[in-house]
BAFI-3210 file (N, C-alpha, C; in Angstrom, 3 decimals, decimal comma, padded with zeros to 6 digits):
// residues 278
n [1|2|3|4|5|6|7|8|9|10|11|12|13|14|15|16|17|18|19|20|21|22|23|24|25|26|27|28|29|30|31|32|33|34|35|36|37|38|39|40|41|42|43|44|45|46|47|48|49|50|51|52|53|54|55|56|57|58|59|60|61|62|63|64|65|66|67|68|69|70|71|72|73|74|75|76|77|78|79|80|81|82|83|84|85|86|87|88|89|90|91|92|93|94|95|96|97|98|99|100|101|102|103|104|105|106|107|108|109|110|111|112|113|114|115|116|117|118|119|120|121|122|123|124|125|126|127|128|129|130|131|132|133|134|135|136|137|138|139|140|141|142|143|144|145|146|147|148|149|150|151|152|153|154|155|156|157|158|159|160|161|162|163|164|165|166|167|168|169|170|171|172|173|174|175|176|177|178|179|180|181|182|183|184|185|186|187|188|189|190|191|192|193|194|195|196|197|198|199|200|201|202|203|204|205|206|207|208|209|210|211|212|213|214|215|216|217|218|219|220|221|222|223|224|225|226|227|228|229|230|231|232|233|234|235|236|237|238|239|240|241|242|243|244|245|246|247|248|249|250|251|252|253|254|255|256|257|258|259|260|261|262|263|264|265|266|267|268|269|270|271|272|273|274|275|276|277|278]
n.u [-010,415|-014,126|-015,580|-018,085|-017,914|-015,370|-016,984|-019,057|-017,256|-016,027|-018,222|-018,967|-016,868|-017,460|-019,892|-018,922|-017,221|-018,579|-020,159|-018,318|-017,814|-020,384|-020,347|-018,276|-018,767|-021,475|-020,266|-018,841|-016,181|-013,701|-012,124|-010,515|-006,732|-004,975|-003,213|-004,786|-007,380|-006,412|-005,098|-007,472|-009,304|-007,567|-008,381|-010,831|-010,982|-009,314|-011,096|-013,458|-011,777|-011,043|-013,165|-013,866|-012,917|-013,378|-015,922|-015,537|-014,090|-016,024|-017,802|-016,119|-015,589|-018,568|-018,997|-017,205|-017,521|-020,309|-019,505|-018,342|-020,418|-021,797|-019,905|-019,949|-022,707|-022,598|-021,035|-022,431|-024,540|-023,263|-022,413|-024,825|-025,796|-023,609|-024,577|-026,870|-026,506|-025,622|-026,797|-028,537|-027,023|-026,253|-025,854|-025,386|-027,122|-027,309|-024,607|-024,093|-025,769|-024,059|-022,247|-022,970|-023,534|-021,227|-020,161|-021,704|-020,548|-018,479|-019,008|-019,830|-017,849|-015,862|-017,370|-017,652|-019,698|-021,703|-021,684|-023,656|-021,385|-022,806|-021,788|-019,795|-021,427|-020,080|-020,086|-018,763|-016,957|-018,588|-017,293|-015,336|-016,170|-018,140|-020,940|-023,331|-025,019|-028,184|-029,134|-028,173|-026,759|-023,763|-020,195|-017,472|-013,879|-012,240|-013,886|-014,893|-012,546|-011,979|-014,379|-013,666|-010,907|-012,053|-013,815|-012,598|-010,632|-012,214|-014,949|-017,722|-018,779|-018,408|-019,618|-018,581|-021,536|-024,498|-027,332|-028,348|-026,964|-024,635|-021,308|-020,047|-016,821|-015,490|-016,084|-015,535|-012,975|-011,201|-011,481|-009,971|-006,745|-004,178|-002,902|-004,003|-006,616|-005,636|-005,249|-007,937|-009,124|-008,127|-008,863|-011,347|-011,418|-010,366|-012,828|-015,340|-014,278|-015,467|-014,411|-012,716|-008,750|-006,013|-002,724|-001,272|000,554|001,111|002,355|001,728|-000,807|-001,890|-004,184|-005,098|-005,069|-006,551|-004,810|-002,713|-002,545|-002,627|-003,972|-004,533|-002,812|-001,782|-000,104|002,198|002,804|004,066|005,541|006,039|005,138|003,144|-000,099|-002,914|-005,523|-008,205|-008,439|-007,180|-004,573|-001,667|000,369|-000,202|000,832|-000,741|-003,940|-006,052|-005,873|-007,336|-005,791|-003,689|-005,293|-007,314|-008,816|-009,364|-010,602|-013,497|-014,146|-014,674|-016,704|-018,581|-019,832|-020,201|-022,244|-021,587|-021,346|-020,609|-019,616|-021,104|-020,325|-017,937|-016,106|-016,112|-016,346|-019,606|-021,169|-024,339|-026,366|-028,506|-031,948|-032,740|-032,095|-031,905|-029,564|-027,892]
n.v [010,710|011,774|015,022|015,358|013,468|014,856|016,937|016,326|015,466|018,252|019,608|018,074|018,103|021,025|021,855|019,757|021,533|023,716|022,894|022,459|025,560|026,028|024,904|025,664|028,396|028,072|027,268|027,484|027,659|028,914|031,162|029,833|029,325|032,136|030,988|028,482|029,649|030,751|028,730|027,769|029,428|029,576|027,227|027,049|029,071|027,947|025,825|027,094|028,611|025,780|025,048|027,204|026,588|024,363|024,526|026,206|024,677|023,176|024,766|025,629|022,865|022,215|023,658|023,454|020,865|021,946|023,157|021,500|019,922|022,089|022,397|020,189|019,885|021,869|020,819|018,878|020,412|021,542|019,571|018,600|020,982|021,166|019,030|019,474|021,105|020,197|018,777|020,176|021,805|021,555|018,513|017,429|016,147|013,527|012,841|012,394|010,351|008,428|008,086|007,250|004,576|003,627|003,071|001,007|-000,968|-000,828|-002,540|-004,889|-006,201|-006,301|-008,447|-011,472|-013,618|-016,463|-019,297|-022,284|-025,137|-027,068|-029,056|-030,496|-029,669|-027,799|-024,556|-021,415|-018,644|-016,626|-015,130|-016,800|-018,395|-020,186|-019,665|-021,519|-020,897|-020,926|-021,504|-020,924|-021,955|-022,866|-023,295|-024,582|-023,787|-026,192|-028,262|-027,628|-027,221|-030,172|-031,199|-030,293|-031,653|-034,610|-034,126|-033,788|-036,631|-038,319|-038,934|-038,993|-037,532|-034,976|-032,364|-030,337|-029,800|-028,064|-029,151|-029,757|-028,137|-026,548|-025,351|-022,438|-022,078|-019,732|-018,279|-019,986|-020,045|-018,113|-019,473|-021,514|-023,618|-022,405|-024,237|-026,471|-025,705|-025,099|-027,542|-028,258|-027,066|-028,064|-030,723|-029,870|-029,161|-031,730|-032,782|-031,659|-031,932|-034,052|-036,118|-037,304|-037,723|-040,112|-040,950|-043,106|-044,808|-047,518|-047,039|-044,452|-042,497|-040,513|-037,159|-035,924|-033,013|-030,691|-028,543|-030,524|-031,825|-032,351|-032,393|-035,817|-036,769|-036,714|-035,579|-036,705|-034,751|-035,383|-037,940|-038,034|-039,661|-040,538|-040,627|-041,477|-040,436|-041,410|-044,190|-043,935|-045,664|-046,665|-043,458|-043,986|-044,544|-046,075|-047,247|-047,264|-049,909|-052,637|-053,596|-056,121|-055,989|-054,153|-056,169|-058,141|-056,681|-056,517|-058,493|-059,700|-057,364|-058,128|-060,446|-059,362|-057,296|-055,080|-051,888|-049,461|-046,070|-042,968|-040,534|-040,299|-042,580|-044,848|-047,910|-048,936|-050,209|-051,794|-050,934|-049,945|-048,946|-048,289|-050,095|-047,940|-045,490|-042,180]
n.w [042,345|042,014|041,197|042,858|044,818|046,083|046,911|048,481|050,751|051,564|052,317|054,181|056,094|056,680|058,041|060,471|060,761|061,889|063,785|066,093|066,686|067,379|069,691|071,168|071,484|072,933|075,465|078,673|079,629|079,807|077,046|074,061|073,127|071,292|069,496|068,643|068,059|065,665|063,892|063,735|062,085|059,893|059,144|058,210|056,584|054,364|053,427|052,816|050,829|048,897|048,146|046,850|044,625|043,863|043,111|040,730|038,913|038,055|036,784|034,499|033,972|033,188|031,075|029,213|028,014|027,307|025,105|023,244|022,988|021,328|019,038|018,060|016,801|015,211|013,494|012,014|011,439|009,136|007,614|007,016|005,292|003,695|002,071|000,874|-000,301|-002,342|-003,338|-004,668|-006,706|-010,063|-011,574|-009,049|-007,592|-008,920|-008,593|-006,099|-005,885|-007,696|-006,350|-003,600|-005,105|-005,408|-003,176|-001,869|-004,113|-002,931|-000,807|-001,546|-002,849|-000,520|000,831|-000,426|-002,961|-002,644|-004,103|-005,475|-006,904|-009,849|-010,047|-007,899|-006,206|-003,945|-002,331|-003,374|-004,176|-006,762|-008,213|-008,949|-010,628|-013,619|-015,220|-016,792|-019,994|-021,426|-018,653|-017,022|-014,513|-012,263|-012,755|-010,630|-010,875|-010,812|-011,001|-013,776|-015,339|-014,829|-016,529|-019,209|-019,736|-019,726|-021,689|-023,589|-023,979|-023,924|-026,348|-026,608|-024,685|-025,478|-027,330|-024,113|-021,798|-020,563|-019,166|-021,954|-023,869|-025,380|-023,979|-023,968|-025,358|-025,242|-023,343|-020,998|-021,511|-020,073|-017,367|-017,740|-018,057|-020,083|-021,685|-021,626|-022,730|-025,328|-026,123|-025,974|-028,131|-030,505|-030,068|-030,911|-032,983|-034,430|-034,065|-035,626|-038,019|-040,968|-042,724|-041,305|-041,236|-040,050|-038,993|-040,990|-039,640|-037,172|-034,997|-034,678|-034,776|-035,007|-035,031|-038,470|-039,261|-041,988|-042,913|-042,913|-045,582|-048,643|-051,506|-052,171|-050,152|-046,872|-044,510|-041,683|-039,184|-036,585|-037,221|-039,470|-041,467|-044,736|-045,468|-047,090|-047,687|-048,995|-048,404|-045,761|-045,733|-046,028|-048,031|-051,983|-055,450|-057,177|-057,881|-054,810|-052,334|-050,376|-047,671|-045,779|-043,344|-043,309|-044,905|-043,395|-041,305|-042,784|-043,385|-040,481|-040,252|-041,844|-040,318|-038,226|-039,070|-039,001|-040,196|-042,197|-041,481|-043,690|-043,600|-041,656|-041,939|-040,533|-039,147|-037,604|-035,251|-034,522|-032,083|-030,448|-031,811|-035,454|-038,269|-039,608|-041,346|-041,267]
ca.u [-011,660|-014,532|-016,108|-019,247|-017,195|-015,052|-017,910|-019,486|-016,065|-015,978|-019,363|-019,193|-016,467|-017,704|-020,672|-017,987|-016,368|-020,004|-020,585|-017,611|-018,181|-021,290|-019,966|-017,397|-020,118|-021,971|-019,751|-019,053|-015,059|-012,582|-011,751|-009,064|-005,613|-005,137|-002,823|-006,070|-008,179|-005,562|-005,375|-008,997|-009,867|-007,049|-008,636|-012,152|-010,568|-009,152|-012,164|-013,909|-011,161|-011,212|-014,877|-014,591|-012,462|-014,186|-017,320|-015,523|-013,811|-017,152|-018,450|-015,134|-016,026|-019,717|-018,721|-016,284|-018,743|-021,266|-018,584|-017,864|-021,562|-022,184|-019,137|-021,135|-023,504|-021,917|-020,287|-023,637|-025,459|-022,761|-022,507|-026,155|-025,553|-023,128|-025,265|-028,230|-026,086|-024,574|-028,247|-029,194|-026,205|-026,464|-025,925|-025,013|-027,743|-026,139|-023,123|-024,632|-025,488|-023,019|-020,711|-023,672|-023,336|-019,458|-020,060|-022,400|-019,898|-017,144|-019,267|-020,245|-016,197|-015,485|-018,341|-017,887|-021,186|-020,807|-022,558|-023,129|-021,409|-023,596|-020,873|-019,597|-021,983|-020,121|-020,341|-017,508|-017,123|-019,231|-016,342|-014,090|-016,769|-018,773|-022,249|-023,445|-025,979|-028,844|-030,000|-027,431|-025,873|-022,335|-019,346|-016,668|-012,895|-011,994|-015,164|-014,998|-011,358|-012,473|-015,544|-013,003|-010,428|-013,210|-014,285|-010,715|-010,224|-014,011|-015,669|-018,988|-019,254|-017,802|-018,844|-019,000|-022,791|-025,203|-028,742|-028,309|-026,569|-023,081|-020,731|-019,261|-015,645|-014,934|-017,067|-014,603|-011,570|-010,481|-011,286|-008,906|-005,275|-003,673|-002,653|-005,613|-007,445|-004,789|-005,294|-009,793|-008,927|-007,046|-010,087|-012,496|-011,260|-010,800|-014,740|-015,808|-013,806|-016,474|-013,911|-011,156|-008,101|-005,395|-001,561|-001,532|001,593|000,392|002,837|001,522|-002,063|-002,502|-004,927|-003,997|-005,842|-006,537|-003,861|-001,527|-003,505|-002,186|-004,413|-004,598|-001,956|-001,324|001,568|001,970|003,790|004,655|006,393|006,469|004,760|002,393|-001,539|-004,208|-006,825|-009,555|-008,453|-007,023|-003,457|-000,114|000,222|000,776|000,740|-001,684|-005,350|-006,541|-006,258|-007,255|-004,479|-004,648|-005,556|-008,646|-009,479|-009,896|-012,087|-014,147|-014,709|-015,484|-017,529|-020,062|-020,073|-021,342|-023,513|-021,112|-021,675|-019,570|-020,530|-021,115|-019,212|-016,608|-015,984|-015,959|-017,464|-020,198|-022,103|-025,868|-026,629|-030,063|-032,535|-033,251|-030,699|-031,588|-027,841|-027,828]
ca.v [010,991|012,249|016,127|014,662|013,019|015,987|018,139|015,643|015,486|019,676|019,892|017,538|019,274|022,550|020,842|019,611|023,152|024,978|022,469|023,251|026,875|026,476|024,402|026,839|029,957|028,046|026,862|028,506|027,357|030,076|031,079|028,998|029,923|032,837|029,777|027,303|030,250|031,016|028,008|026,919|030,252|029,321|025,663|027,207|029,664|026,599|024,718|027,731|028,583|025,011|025,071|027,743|026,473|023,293|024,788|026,848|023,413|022,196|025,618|025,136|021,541|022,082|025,230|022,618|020,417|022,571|024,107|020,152|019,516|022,527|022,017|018,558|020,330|022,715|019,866|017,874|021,033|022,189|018,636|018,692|022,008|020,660|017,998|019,632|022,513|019,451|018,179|021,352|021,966|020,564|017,065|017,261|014,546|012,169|012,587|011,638|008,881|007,569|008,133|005,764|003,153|003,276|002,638|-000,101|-001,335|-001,675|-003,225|-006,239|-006,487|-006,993|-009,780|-012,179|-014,000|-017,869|-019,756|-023,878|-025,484|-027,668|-030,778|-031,093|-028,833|-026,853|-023,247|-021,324|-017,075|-016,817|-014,186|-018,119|-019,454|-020,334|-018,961|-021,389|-020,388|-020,246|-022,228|-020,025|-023,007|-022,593|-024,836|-024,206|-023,728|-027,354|-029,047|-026,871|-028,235|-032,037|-031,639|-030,137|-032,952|-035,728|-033,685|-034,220|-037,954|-039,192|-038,315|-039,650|-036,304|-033,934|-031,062|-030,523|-029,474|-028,489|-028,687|-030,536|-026,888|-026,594|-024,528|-021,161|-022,389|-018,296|-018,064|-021,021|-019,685|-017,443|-020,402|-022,971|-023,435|-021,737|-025,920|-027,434|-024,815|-025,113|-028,711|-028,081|-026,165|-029,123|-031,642|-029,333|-029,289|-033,146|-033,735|-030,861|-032,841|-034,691|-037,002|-037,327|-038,571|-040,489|-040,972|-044,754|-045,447|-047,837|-046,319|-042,925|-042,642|-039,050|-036,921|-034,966|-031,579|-030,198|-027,728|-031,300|-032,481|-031,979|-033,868|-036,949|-037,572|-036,194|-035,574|-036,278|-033,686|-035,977|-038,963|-037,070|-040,084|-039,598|-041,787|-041,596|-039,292|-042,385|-045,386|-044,047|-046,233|-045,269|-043,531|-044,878|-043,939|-046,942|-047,265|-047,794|-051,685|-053,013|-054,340|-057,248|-056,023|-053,994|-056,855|-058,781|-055,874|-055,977|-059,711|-059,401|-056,386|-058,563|-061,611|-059,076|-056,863|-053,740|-050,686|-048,365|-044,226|-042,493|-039,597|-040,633|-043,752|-045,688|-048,867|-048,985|-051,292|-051,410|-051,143|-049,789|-048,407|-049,239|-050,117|-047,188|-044,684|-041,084]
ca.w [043,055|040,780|041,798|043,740|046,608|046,921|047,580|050,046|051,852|051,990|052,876|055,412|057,098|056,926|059,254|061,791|061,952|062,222|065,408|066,838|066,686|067,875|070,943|071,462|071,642|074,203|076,312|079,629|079,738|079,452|075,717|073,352|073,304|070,468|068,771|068,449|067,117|064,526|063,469|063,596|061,479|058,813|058,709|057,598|055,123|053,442|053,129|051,802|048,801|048,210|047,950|045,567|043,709|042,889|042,082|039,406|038,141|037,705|036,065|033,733|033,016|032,219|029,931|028,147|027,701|026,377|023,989|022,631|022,247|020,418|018,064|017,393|016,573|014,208|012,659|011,776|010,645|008,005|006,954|006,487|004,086|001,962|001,038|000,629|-001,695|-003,396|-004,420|-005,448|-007,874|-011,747|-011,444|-007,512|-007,054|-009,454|-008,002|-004,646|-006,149|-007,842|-004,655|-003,058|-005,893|-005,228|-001,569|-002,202|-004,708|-002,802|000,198|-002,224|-003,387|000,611|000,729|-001,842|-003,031|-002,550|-005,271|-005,217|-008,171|-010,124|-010,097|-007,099|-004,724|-002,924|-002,312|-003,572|-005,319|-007,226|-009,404|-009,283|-011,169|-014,617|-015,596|-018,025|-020,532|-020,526|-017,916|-015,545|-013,632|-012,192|-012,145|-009,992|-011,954|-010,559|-011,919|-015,254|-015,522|-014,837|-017,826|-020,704|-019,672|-019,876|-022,909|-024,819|-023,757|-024,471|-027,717|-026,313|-023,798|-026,187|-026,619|-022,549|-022,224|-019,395|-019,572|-023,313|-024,156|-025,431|-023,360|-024,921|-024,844|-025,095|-021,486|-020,506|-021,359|-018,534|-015,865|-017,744|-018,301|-021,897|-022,094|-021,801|-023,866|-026,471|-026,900|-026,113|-029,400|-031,874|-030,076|-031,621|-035,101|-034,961|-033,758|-036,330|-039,286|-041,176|-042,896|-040,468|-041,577|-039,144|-039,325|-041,187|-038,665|-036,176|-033,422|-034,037|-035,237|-034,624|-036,033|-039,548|-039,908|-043,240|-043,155|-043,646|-046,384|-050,000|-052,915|-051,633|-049,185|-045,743|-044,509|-040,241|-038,626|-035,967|-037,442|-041,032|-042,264|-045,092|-045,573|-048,025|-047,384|-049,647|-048,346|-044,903|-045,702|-046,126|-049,528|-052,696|-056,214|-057,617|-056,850|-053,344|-052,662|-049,169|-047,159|-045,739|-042,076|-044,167|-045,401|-042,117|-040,926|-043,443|-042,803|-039,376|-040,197|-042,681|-040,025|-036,961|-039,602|-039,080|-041,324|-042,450|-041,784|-045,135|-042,861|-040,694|-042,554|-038,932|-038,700|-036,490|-034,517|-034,290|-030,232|-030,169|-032,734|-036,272|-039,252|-041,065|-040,765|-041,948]
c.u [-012,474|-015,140|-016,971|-018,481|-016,305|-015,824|-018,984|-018,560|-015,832|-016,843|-019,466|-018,299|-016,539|-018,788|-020,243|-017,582|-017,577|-019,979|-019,657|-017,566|-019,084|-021,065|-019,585|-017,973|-020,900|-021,350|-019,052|-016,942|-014,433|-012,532|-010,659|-007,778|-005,648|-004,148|-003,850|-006,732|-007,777|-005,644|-006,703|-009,679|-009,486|-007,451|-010,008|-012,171|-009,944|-009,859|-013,143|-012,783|-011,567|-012,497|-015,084|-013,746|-012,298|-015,109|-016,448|-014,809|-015,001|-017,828|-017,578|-015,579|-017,609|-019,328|-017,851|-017,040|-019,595|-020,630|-018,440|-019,551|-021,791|-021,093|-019,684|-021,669|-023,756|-021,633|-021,364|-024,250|-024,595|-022,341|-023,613|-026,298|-025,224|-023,943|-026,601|-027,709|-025,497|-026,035|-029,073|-028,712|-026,678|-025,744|-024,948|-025,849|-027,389|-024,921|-023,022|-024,731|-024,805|-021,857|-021,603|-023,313|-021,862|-019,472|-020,473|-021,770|-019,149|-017,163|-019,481|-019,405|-015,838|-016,199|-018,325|-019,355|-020,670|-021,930|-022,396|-022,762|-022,333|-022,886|-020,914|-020,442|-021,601|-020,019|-018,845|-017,738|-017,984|-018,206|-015,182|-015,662|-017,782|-020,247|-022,713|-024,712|-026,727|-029,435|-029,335|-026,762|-024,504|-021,704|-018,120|-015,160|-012,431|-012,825|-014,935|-013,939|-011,558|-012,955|-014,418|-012,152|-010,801|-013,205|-012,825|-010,803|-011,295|-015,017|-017,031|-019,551|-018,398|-019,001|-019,551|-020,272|-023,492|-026,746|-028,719|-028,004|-025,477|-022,226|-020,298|-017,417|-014,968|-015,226|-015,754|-013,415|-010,829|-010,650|-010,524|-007,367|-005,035|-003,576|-003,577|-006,368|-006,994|-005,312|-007,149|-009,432|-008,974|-008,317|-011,214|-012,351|-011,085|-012,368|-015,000|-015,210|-014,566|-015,779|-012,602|-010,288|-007,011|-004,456|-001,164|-000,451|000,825|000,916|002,346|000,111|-002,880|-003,135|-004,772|-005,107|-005,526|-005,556|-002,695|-001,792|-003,186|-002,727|-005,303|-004,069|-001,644|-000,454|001,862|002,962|004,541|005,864|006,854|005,949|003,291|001,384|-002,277|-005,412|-008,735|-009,335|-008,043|-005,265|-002,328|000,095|001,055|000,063|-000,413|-002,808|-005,151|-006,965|-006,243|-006,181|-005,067|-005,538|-006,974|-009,255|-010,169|-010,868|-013,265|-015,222|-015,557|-016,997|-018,985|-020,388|-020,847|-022,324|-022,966|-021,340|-020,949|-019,893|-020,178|-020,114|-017,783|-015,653|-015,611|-016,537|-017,697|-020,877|-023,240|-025,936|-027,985|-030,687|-033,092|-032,225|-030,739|-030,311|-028,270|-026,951]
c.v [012,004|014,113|015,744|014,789|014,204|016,892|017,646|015,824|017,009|019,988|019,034|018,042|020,474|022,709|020,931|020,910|023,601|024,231|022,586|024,266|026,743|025,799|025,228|028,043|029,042|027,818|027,960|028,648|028,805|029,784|030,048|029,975|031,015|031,595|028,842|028,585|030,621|029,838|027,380|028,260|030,218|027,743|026,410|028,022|028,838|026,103|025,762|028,011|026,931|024,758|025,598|027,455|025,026|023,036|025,907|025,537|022,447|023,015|025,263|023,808|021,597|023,235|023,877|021,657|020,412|022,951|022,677|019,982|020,462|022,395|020,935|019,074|021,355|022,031|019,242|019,065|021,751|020,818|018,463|019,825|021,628|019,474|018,556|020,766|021,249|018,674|019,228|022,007|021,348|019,779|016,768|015,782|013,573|012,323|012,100|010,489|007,849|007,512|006,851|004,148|003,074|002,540|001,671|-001,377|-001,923|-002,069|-004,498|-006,422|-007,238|-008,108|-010,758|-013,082|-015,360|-018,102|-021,645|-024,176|-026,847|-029,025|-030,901|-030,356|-028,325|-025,725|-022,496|-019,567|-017,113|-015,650|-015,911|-019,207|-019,193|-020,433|-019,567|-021,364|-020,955|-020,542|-021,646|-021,004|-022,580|-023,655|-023,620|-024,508|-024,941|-028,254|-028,750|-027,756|-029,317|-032,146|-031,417|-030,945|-034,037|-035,849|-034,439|-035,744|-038,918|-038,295|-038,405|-038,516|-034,891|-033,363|-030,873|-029,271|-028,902|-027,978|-029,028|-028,854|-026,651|-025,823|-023,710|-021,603|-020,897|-017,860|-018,698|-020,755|-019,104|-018,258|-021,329|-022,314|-023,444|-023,380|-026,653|-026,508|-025,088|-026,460|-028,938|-027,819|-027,585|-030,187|-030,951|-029,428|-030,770|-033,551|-032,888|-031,172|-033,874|-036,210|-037,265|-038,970|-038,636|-040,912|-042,657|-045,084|-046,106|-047,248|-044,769|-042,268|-041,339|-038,319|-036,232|-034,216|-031,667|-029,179|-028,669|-031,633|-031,679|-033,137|-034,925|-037,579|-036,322|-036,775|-035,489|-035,599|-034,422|-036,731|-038,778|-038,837|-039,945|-040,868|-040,805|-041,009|-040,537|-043,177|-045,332|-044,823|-045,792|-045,405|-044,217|-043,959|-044,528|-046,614|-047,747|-049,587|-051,579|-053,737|-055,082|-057,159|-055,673|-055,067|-058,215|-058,454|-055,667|-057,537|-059,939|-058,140|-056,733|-059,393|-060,736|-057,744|-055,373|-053,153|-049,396|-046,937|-043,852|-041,080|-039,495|-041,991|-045,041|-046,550|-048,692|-049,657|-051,155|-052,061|-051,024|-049,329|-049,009|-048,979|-048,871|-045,735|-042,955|-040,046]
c.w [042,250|041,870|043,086|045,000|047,046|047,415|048,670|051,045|052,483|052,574|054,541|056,526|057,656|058,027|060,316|062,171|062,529|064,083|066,385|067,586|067,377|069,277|072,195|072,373|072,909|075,641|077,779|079,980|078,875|077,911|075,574|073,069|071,720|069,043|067,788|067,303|065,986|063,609|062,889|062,594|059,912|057,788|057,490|056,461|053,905|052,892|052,391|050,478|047,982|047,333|046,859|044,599|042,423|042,274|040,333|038,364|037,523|036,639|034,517|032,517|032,051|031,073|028,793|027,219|026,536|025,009|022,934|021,941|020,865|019,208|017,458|016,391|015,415|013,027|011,460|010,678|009,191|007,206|006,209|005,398|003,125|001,274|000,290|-000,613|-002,741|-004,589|-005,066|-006,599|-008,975|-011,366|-010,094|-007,213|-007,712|-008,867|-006,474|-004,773|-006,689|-006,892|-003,734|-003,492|-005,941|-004,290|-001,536|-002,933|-003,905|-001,087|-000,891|-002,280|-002,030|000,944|-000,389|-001,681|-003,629|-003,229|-005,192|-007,201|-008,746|-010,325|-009,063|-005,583|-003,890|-003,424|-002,638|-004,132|-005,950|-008,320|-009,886|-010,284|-012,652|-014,744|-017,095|-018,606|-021,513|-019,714|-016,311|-014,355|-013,627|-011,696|-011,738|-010,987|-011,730|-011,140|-013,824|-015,580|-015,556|-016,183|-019,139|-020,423|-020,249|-021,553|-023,738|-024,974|-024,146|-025,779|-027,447|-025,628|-024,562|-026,785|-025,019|-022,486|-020,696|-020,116|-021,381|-024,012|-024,184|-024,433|-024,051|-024,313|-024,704|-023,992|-020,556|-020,409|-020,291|-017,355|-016,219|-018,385|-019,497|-022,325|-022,816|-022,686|-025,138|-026,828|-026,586|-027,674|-030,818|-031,371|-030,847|-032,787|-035,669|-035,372|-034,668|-037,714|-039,597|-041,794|-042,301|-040,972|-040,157|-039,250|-039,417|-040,454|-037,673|-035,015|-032,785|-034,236|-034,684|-035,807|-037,321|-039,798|-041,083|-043,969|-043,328|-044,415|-047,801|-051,057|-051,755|-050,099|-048,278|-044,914|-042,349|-039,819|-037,254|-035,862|-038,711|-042,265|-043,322|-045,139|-046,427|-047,741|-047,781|-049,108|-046,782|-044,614|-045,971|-047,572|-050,755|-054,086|-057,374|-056,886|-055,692|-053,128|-050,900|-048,650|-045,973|-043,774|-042,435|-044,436|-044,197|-041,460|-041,417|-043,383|-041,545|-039,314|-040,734|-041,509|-038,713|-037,334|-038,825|-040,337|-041,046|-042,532|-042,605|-044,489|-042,999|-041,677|-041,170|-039,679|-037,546|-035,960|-033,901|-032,391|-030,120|-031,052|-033,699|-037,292|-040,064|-040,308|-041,707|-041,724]
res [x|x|x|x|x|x|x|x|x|x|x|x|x|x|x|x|x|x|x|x|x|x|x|x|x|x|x|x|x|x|x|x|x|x|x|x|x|x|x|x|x|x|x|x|x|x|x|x|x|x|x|x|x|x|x|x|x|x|x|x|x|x|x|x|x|x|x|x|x|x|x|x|x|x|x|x|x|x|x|x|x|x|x|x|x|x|x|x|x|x|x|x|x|x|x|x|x|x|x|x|x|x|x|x|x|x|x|x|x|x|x|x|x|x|x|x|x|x|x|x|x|x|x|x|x|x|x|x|x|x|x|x|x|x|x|x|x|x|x|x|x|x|x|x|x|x|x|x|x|x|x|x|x|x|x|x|x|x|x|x|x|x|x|x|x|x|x|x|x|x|x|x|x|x|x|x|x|x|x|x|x|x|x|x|x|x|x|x|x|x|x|x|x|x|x|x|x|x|x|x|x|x|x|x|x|x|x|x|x|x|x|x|x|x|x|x|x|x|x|x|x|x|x|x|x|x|x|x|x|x|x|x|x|x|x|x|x|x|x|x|x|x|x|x|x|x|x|x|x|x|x|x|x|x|x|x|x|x|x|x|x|x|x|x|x|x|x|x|x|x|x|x|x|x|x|x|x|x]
***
């Protein structure tokens, strides 16, 4: 029961006794037994201590109160000091602010910032994802992964591009797997080999860097067989003579007006354009 109602409930009895009393006093009926008046004198001394002893519970409480606010109040204004002595010190106000740009900091860290990837469109970190440059598009580490895959397996989308703009495979690195990077790596030095040579085994026809390549003849680290660097065949110690599968290709190659890259040494097949090759 809060103060209030007890001091309605005291007050209101103190009422009832008064009319009593005043009943009492008029009334013409013999006095009350010295019992009754004893009693009825000890009732009203009750109701006054109580009385006073709920107004001082109330004096108490507001004093407590007041004592809490002003501690507030204390609190606030010596907070307000130290800051104001902290911006007044040599480099107190930078240090304000870099305690700001912390705070600020490490509200963005709890928010991550969702970004759409430019493959597959959805929204995703924008810290899980690739920034590529300079057209600032982002692929998500699942997409990224797909394109250098692609990239490896198709020579046609090599090197993986956006916006007709190579990718920094050093940008790339930390979103793909040491694996797949490792072998991004050995595709790059094939496509960047102007005369690429290829392991004359038909079972194994892997590619032979320049670091296997002695003279003439390279040597496959695979199958440890060695081919001809001029002719592309498996080596020999005589001139370069076509064999007879060469020589089939070479047939077919006049009859559908294939041409051979001064490069690569591919044959290639005119699709669109004009015959002239460079």
């Amino acid at each position: 029961m809060d103060d209030e109602t007890l001091r309605l409930i005291v007050d209101n009895n103190e009422a009832e006794l008064q009319d009593v009393v005043n009943l009492e006093a008029a009334s013409t009926y013999s006095a009350r037994s010295s019992d009754w008046i004893i009693a009825f004198k000890v009732y009203a001394e009750e109701l006054e201590l109580f009385n006073a002893e709920l107004a001082q519970g109330q004096t108490e409480k507001g004093t407590a109160q007041k004592s809490a606010a002003q501690e507030q109040t204390f609190q606030d204004l010596a907070a307000d000091q130290t800051q104001d002595d902290e911006s007044h010190r040599p480099g107190g106000s930078q240090s304000m602010e870099r305690n700001q740009v912390k705070r600020n900091n490490n509200t963005k860290k709890r928010i991550p910032v969702l970004t759409k990837c430019v493959a597959c469109m959805c929204k995703k970190p924008q810290s899980e994802m690739l920034e590529a440059q300079p057209c600032s598009h982002f692929f998500c580490t699942d997409c990224l992964t797909e394109y250098f895959k692609r990239a490896i397996a198709d020579e046609t989308i090599y090197p993986p591009r956006c916006c007709k703009q190579n990718i920094d495979v050093n940008s790339a690195a930390s979103f793909l797997e040491p694996k797949l990077l490792d072998r991004f790596v050995l595709r790059s030095v094939e496509m960047n080999t102007v005369d690429k040579t290829y392991c004359a085994q038909p079972t194994c026809s892997v590619f032979l860097p320049s670091s296997n390549i002695h003279g003439n003849v390279a040597t496959c680290a695979t199958c440890s067989a060695t081919t001809c660097t001029l002719c592309k065949e498996p080596s020999h110690e005589d001139e370069c003579k076509d064999s007879p599968e060469t020589l089939v290709l070479k047939e077919l190659a006049k009859a559908e007006h294939w041409q051979r890259c001064r490069k690569c040494r591919r044959m290639v097949e005119l699709s669109t354009g004009c015959y002239h090759m460079t």
